[in-house]
Biopython code that builds the backbone (N, CA, C, O; Angstrom):
import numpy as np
from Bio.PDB.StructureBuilder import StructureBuilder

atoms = [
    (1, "UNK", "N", (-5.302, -4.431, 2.324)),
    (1, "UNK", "CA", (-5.115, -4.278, 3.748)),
    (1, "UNK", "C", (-4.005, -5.217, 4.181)),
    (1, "UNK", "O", (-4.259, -6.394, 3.925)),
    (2, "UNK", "N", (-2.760, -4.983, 4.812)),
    (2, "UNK", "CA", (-1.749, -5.738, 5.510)),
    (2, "UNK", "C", (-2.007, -5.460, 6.993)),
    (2, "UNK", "O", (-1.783, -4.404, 7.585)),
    (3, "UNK", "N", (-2.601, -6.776, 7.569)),
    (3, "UNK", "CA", (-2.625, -6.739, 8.760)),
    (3, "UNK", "C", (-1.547, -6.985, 9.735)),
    (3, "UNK", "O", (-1.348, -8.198, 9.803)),
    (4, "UNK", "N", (-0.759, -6.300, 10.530)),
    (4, "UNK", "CA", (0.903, -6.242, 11.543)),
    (4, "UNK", "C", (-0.007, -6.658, 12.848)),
    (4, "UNK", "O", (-1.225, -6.774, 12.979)),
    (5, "UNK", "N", (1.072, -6.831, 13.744)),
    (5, "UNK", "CA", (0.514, -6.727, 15.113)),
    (5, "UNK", "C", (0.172, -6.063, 15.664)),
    (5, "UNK", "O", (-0.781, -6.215, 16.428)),
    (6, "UNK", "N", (1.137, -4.525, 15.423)),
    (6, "UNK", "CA", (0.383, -3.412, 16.079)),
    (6, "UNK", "C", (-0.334, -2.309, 15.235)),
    (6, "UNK", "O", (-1.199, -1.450, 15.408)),
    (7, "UNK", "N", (0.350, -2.703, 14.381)),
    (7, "UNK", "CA", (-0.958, -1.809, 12.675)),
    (7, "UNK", "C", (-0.908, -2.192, 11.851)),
    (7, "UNK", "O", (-0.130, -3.013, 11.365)),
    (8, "UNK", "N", (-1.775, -1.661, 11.470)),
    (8, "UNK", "CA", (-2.117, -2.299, 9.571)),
    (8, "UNK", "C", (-1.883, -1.064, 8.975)),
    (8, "UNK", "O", (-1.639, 0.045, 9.452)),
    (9, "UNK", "N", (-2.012, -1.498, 7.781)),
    (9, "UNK", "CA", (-1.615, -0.880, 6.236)),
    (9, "UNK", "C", (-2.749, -0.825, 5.537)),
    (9, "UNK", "O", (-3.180, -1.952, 5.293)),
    (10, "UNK", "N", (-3.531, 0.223, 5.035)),
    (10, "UNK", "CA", (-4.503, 0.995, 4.773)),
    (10, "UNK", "C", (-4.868, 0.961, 3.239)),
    (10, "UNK", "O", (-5.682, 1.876, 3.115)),
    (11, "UNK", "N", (-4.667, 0.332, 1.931)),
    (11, "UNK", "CA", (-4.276, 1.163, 0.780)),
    (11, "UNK", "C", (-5.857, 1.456, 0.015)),
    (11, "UNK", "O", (-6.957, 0.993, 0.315)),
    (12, "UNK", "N", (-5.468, 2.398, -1.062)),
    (12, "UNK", "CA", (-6.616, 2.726, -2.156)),
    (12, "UNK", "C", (-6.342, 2.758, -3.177)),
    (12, "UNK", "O", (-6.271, 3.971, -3.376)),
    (13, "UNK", "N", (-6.024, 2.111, -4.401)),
    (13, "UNK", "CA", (-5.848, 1.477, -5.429)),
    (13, "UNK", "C", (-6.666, 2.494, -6.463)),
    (13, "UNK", "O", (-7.768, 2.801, -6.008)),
    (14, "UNK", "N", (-6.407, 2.987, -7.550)),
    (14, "UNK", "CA", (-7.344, 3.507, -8.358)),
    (14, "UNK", "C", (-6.954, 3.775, -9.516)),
    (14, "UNK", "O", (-6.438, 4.887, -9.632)),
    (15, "UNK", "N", (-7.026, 3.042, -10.576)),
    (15, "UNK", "CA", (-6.673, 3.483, -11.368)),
    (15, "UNK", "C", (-7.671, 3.995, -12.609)),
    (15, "UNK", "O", (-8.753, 3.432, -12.779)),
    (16, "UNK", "N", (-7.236, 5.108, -13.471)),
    (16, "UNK", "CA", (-8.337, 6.103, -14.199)),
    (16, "UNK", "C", (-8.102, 5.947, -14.994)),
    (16, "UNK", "O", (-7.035, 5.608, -15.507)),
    (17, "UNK", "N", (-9.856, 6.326, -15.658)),
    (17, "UNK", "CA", (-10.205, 6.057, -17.260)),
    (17, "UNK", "C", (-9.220, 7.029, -17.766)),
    (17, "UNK", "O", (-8.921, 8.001, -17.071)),
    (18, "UNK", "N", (-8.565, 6.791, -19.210)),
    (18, "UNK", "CA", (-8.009, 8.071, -19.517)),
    (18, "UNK", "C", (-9.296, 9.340, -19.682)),
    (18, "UNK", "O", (-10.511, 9.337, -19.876)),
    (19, "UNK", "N", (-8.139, 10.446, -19.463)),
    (19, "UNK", "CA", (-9.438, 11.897, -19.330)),
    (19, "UNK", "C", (-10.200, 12.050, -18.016)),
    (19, "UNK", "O", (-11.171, 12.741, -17.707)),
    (20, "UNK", "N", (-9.433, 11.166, -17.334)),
    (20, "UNK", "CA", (-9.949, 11.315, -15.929)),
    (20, "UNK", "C", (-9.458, 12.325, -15.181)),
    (20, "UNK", "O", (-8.314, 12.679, -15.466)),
    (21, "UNK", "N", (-10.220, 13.101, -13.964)),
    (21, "UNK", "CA", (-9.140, 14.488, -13.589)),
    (21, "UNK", "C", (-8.875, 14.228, -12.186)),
    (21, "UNK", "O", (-9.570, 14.636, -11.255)),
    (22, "UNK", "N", (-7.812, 13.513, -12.095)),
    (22, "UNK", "CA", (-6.846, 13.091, -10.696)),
    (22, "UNK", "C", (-7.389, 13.639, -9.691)),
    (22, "UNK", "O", (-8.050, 12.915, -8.946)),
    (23, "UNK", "N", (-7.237, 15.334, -9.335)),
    (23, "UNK", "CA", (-8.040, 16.014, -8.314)),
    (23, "UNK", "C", (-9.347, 15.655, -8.021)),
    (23, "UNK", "O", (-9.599, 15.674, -6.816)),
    (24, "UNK", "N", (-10.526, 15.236, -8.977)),
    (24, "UNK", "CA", (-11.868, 14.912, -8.975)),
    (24, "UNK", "C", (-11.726, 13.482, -8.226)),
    (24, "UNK", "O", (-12.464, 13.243, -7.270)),
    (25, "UNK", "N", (-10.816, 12.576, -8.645)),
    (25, "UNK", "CA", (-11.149, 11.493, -8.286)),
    (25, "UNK", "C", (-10.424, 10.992, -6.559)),
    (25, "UNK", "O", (-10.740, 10.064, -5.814)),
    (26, "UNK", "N", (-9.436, 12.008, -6.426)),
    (26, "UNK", "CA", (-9.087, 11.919, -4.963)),
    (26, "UNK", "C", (-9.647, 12.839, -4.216)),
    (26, "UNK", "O", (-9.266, 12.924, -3.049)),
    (27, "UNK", "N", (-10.838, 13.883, -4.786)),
    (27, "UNK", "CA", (-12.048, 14.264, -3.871)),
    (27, "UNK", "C", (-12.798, 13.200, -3.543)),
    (27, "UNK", "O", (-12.966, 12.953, -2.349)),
    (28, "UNK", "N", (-13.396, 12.361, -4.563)),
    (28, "UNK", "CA", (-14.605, 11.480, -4.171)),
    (28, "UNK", "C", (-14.099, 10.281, -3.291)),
    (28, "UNK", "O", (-14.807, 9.709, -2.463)),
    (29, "UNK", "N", (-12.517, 9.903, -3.621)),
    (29, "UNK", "CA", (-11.794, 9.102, -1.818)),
    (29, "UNK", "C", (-12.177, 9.709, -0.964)),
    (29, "UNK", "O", (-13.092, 9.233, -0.292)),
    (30, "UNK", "N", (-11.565, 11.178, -0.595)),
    (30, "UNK", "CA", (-11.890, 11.124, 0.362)),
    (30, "UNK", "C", (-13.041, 11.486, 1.236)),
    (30, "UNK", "O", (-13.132, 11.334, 2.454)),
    (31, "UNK", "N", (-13.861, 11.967, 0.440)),
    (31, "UNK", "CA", (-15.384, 12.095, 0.518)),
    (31, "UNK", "C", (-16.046, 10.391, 0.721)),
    (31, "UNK", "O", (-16.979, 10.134, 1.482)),
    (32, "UNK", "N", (-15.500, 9.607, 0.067)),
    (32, "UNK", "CA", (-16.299, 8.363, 0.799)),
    (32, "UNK", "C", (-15.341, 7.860, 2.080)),
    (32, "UNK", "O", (-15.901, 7.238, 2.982)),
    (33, "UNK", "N", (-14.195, 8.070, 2.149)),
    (33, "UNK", "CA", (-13.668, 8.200, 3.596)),
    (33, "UNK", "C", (-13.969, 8.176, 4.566)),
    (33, "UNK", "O", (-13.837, 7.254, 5.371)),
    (34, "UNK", "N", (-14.785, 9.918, 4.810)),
    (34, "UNK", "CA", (-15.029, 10.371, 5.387)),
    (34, "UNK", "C", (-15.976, 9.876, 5.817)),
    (34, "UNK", "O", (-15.997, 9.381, 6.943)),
    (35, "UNK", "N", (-17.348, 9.900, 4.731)),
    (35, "UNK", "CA", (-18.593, 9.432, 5.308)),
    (35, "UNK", "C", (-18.147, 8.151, 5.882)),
    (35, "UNK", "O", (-18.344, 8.040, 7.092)),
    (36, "UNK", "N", (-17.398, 6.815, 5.072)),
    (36, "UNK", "CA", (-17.213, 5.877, 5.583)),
    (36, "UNK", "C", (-16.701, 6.035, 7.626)),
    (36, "UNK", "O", (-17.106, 5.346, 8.563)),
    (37, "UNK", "N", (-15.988, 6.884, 7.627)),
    (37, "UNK", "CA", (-15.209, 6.823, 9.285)),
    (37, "UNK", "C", (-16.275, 7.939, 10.016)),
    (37, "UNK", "O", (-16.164, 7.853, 11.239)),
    (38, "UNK", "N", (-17.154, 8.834, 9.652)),
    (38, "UNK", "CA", (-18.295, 8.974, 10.486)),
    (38, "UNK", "C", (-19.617, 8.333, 10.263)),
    (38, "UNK", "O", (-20.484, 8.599, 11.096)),
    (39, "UNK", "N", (-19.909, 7.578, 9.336)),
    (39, "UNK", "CA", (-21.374, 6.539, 9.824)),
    (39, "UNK", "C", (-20.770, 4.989, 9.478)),
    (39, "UNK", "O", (-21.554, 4.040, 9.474)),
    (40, "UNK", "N", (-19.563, 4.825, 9.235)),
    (40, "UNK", "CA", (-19.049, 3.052, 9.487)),
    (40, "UNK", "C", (-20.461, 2.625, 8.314)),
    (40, "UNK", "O", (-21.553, 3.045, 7.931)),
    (41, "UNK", "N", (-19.415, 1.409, 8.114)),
    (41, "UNK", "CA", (-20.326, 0.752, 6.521)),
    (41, "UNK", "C", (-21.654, 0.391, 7.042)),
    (41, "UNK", "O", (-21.995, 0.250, 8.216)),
    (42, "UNK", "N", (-22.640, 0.211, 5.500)),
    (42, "UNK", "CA", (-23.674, -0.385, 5.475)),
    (42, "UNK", "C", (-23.862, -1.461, 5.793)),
    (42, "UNK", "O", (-22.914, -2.156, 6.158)),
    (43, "UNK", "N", (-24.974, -1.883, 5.764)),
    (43, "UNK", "CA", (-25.208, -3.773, 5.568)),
    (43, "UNK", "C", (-25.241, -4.248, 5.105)),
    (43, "UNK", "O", (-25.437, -5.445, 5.318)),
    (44, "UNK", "N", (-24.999, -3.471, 3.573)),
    (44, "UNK", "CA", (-25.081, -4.253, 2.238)),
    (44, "UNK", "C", (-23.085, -4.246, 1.978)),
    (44, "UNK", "O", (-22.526, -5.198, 1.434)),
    (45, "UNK", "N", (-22.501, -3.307, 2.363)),
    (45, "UNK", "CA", (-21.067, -3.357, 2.292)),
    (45, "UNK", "C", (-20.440, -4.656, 3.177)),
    (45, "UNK", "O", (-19.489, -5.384, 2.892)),
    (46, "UNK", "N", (-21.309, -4.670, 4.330)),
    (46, "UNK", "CA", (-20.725, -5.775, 5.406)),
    (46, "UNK", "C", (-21.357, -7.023, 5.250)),
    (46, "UNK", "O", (-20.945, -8.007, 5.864)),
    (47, "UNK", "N", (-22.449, -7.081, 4.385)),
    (47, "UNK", "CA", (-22.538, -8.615, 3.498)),
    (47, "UNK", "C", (-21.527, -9.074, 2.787)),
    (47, "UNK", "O", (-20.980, -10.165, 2.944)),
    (48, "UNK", "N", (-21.229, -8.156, 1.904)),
    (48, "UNK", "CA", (-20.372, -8.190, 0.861)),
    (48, "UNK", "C", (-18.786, -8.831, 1.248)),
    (48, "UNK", "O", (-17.950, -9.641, 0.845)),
    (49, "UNK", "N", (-19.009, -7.975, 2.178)),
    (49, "UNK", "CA", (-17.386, -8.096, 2.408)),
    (49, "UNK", "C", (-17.439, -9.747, 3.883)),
    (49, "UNK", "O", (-16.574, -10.231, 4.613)),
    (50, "UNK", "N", (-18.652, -9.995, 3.696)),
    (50, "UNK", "CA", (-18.749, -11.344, 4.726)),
    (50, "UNK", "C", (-18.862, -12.840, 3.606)),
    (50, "UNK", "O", (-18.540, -14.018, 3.758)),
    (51, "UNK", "N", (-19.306, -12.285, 2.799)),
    (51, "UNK", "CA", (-19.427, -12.949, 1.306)),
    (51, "UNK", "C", (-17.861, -13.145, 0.713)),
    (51, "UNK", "O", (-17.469, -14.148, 0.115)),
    (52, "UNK", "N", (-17.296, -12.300, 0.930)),
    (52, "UNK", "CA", (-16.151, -12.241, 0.195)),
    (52, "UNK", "C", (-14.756, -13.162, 0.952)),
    (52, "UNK", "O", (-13.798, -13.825, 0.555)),
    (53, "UNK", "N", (-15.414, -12.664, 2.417)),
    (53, "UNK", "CA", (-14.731, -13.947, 3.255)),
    (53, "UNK", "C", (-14.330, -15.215, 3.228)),
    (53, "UNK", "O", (-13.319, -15.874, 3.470)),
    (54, "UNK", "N", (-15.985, -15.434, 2.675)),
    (54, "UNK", "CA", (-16.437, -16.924, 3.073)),
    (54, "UNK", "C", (-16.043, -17.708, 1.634)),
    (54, "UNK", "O", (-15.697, -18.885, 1.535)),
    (55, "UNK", "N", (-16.181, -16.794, 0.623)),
    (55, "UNK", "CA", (-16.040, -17.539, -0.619)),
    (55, "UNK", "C", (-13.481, -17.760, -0.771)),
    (55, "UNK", "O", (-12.723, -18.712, -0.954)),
    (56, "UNK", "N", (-13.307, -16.348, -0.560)),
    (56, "UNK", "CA", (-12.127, -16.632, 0.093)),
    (56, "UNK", "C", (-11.489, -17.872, 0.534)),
    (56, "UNK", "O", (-10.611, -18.557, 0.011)),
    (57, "UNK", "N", (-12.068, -17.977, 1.494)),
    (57, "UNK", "CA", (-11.661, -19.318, 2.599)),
    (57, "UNK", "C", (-12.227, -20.475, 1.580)),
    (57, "UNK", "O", (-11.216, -21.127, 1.320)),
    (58, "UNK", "N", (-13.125, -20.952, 1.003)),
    (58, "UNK", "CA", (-13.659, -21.908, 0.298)),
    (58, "UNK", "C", (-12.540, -22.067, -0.921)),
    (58, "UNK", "O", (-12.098, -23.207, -1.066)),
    (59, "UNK", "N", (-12.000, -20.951, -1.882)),
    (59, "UNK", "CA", (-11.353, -21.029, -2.663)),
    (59, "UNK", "C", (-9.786, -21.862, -2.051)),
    (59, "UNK", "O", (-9.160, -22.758, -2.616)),
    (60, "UNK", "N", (-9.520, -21.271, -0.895)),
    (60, "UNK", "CA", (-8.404, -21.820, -0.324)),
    (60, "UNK", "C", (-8.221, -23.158, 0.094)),
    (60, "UNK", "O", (-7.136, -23.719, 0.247)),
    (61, "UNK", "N", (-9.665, -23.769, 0.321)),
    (61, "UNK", "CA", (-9.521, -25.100, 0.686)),
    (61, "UNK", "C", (-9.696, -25.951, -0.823)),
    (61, "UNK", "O", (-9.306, -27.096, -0.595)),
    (62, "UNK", "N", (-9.947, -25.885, -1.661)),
    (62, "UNK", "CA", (-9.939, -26.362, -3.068)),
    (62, "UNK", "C", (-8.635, -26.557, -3.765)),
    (62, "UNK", "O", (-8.433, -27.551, -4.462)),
    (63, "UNK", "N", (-7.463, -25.316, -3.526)),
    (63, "UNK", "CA", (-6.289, -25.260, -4.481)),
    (63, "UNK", "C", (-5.612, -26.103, -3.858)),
    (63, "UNK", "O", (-5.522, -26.523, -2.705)),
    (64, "UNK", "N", (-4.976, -26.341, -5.210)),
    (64, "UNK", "CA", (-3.723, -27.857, -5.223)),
    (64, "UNK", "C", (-2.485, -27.331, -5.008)),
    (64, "UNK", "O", (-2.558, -26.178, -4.583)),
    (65, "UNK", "N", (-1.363, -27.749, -5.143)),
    (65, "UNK", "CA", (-0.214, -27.122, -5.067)),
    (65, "UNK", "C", (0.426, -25.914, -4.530)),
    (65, "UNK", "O", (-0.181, -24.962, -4.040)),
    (66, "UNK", "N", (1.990, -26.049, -4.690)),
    (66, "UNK", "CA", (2.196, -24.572, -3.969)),
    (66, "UNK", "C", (2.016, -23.010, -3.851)),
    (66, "UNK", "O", (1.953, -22.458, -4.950)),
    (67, "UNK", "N", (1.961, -22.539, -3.230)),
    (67, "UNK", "CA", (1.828, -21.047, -2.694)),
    (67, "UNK", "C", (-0.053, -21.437, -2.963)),
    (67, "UNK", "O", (-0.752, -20.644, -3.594)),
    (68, "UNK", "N", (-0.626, -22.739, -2.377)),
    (68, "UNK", "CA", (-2.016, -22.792, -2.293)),
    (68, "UNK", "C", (-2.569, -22.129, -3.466)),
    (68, "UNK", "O", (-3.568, -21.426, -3.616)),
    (69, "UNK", "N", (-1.596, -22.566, -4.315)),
    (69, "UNK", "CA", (-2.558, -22.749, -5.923)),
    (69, "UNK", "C", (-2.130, -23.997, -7.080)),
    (69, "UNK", "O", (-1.247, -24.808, -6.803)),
    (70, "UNK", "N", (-2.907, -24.037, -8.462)),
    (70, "UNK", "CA", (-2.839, -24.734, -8.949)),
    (70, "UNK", "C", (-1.551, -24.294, -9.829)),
    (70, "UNK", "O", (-1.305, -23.088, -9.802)),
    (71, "UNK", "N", (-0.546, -25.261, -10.743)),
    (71, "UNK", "CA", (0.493, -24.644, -11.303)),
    (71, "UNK", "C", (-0.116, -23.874, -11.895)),
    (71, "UNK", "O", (-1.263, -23.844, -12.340)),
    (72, "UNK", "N", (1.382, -22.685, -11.890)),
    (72, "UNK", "CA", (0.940, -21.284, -12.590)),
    (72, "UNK", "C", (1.214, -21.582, -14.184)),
    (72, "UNK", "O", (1.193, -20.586, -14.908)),
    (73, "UNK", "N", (1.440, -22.706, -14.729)),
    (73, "UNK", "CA", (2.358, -22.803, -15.989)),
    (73, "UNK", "C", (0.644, -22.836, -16.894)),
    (73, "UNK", "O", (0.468, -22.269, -17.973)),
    (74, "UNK", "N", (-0.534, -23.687, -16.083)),
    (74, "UNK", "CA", (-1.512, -24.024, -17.019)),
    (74, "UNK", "C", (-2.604, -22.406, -16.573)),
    (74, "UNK", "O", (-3.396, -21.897, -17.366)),
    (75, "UNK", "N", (-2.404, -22.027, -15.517)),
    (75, "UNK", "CA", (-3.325, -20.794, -15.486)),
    (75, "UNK", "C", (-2.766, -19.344, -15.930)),
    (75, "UNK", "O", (-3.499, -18.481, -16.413)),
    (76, "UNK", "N", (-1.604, -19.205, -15.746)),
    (76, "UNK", "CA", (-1.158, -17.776, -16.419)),
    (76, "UNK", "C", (-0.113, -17.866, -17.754)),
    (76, "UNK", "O", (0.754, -18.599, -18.232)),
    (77, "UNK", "N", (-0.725, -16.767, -17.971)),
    (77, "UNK", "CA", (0.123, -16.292, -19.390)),
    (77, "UNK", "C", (1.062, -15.205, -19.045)),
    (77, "UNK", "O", (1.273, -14.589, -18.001)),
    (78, "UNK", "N", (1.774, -15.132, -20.740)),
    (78, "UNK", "CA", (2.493, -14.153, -20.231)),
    (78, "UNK", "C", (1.720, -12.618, -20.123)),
    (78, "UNK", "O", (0.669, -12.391, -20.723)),
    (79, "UNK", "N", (2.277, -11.807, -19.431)),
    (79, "UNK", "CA", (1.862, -10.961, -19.157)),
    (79, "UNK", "C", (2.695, -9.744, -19.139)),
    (79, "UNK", "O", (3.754, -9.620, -19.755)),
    (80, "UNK", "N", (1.984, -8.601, -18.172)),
    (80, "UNK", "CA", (2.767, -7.515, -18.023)),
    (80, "UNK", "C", (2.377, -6.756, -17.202)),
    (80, "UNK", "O", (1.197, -6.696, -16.856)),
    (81, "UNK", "N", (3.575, -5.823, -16.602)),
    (81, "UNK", "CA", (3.363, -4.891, -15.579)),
    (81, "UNK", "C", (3.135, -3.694, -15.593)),
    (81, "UNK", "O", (4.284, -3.345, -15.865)),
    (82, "UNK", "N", (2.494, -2.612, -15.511)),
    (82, "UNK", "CA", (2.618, -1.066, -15.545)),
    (82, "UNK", "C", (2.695, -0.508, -14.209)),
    (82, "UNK", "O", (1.920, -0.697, -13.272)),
    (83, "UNK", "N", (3.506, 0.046, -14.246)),
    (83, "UNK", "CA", (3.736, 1.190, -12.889)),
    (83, "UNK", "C", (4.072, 2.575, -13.220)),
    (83, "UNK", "O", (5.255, 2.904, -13.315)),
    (84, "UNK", "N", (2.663, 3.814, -13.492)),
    (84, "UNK", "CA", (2.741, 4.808, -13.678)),
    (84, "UNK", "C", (2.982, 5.570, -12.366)),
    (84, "UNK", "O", (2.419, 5.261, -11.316)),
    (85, "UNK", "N", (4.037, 6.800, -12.516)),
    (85, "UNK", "CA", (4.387, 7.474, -11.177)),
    (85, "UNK", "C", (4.769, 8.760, -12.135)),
    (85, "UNK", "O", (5.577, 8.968, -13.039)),
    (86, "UNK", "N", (3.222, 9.897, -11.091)),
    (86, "UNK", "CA", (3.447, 10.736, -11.713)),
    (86, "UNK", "C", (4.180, 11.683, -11.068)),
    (86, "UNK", "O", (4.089, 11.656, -9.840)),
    (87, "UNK", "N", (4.937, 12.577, -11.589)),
    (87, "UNK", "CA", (5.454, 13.848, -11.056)),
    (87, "UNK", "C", (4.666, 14.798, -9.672)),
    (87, "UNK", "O", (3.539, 15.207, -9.395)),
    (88, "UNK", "N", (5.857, 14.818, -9.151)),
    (88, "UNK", "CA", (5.064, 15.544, -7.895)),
    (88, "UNK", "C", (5.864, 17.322, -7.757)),
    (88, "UNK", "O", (6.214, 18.045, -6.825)),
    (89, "UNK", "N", (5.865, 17.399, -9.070)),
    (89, "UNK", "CA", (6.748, 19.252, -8.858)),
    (89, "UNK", "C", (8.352, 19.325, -9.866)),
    (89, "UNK", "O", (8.802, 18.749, -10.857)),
    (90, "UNK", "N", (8.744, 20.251, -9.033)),
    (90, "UNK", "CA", (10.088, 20.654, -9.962)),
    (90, "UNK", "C", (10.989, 20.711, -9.121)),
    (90, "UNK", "O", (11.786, 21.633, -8.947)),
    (91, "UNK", "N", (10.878, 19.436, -8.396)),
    (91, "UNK", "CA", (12.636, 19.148, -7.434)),
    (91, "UNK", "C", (13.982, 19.811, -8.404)),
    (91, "UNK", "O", (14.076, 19.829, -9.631)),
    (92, "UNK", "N", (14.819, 20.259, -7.509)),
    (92, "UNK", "CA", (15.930, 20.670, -7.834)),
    (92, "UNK", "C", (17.086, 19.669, -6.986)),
    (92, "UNK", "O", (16.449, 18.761, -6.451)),
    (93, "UNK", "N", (18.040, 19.589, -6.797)),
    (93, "UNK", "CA", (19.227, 19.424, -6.047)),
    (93, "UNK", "C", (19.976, 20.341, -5.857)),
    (93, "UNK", "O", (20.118, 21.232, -6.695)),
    (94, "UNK", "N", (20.739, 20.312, -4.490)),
    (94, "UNK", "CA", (21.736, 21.463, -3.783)),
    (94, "UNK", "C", (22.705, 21.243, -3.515)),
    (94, "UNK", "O", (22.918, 20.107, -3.093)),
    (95, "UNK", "N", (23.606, 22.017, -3.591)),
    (95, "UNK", "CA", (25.038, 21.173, -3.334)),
    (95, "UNK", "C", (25.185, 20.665, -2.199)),
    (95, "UNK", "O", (24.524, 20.894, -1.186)),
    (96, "UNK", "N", (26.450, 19.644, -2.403)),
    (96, "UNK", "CA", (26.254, 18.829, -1.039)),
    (96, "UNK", "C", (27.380, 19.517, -0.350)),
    (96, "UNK", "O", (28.403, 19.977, -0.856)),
    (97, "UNK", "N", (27.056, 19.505, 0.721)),
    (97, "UNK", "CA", (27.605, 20.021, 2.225)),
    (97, "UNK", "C", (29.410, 19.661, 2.598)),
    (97, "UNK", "O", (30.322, 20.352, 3.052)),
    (98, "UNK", "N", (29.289, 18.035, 2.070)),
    (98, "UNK", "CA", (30.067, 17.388, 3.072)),
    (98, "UNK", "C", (31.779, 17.142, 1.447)),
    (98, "UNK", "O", (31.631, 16.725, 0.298)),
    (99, "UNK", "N", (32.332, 17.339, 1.736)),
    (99, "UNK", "CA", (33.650, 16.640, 0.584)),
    (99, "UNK", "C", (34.182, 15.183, 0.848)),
    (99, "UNK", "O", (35.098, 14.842, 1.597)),
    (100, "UNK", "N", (33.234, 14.273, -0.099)),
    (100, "UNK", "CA", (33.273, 12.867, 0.117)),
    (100, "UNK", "C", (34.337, 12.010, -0.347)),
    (100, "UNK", "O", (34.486, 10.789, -0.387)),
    (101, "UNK", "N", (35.155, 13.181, -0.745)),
    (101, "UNK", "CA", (36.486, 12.751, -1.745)),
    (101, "UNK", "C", (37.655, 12.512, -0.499)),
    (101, "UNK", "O", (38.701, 11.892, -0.691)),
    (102, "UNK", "N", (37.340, 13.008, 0.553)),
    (102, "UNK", "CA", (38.027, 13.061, 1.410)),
    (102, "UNK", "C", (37.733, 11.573, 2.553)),
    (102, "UNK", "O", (38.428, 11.391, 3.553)),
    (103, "UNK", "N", (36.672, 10.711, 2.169)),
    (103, "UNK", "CA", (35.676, 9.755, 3.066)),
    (103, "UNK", "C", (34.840, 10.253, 3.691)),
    (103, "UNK", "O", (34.363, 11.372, 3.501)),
    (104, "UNK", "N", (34.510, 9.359, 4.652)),
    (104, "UNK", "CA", (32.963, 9.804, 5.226)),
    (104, "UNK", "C", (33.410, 10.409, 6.161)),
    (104, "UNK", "O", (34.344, 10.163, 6.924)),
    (105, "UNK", "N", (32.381, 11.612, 6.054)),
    (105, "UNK", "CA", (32.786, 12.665, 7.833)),
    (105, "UNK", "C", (32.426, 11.862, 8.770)),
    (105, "UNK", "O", (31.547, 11.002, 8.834)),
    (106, "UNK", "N", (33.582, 12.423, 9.842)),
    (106, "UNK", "CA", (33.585, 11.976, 11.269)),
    (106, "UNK", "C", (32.287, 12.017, 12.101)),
    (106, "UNK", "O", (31.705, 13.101, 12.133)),
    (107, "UNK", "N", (31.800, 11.061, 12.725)),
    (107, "UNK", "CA", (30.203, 10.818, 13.618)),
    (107, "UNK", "C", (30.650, 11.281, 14.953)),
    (107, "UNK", "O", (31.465, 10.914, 15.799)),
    (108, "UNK", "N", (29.491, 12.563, 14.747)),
    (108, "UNK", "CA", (29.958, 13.687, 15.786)),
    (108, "UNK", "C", (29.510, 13.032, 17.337)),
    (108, "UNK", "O", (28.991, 11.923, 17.217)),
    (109, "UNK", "N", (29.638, 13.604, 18.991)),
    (109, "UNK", "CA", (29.063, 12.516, 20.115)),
    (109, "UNK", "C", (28.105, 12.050, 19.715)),
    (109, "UNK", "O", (27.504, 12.620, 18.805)),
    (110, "UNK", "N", (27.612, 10.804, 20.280)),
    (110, "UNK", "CA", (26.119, 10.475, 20.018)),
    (110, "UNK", "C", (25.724, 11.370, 21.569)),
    (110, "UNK", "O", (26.487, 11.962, 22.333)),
    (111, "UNK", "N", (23.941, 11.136, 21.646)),
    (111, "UNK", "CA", (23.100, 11.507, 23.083)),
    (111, "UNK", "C", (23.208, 10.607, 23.979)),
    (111, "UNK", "O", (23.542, 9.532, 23.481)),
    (112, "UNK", "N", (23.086, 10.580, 24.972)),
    (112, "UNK", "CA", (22.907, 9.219, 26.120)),
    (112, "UNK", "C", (21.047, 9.010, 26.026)),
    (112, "UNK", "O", (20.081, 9.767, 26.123)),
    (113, "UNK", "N", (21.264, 7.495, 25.776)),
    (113, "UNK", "CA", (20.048, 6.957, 26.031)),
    (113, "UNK", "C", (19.464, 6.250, 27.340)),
    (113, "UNK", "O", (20.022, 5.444, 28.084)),
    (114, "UNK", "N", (18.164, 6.793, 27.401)),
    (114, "UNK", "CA", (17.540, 6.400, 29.181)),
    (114, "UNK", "C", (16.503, 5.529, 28.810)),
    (114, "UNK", "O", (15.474, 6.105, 28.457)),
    (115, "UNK", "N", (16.482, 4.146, 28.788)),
    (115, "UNK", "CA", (15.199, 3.060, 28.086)),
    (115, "UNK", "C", (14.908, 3.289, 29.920)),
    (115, "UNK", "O", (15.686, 3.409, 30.866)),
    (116, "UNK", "N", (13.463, 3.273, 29.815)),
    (116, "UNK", "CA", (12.465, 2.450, 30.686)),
    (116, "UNK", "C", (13.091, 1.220, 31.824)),
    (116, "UNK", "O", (13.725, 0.284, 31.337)),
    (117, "UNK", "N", (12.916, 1.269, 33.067)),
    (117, "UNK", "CA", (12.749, 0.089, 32.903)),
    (117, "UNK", "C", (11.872, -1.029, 32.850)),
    (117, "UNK", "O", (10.656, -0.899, 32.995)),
    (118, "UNK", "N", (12.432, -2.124, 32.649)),
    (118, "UNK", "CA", (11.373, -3.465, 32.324)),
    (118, "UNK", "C", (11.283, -4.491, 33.429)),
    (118, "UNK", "O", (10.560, -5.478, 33.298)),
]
sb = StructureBuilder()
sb.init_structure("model")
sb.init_model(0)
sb.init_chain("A")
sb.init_seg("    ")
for serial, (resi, resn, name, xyz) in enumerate(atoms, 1):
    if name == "N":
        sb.init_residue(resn, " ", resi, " ")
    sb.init_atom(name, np.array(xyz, "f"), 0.0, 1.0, " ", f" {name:<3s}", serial, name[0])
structure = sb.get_structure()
């Protein structure tokens, strides 16, 4: 969750056993979604996540050093990243419109803008 001033950022993270079937598993999102945004969590979810708070904040007042942790040299190893991105179809490309050999086409009128006033 990234909390903004005027919105936040939502995400769902999931990653599958192999042999898992993608469609099956972004039914059961949004099937707990759903139920989640018409009967709002349990009391055992909103312990949890009051638990998770509190231990949070406790961890934060303990760490030493910067970015409010201990050096990373004695707690992490090396490691590694995966970022699978699967195909979404059979994009093509079309020719382009404009002859760029020539520079950038000319920026046709702009609209007139009417702000509010303040």
């Amino acid at each position: 969750m990234e909390n903004h001033e005027l919105a936040s950022i939502f995400t769902v993270d999931v990653k599958l056993k192999e042999g898992s079937d993608l469609e099956e598993v972004n039914s059961i999102i949004d099937s707990e979604m759903a139920r989640f945004l018409e009967k709002g969590p349990s009391q055992d979810e909103l312990d949890r996540v009051i638990t998770q708070a509190n231990a949070t904040l406790i961890r934060g007042l303990v760490k030493i050093g910067g970015f409010s942790g201990k050096a990373a040299a004695s707690w992490l190893g090396p490691g590694r990243y995966q970022l699978d991105v699967l195909p979404y179809g059979d994009y093509k490309t079309t020719a382009a419109q404009v002859d760029r050999s020539k520079g950038l086409p000319a920026v046709g009128a702009l609209p007139d803008l009417a702000f509010p006033e303040i």
